[in-house]
C-alpha angles and dihedrals in degrees: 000000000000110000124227089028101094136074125263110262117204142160111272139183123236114215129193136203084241087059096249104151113206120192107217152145118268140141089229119058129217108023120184120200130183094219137038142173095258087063109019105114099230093068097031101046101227121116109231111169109222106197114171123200091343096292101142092049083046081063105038079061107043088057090041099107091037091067084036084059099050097043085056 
């Protein structure tokens, strides 16, 4: 391996919007995420809808008369 190439690796702390706080290895330091395991729905079981910015009632009316359409 060529030296001084490479980034610097460090231990760094994960931290997400929920306030779960994880220790590992990276090259950046100080990352924030919105979800995390410890609160994603899919490993806690629990359904928690996440919209951000409407986008799922933007949706809902974009597709409207369309569904209008096939109930007619």
């Amino acid at each position: 391996m060529k030296k001084e190439i490479h980034p610097q690796y460090t231990e760094t702390v994960i931290k997400c919007a929920c306030g779960n706080e994880v220790k590992v290895g990276s090259t950046k330091s100080d990352i924030t995420v919105e979800i995390c395991s410890h609160c994603h729905p899919f490993y806690t079981g629990k359904q928690k809808l996440v919209d951000s910015a409407g986008r799922i009632e933007r949706f809902r009316r974009k597709y409207e008369k369309f569904q209008k359409a096939a109930q007619k």
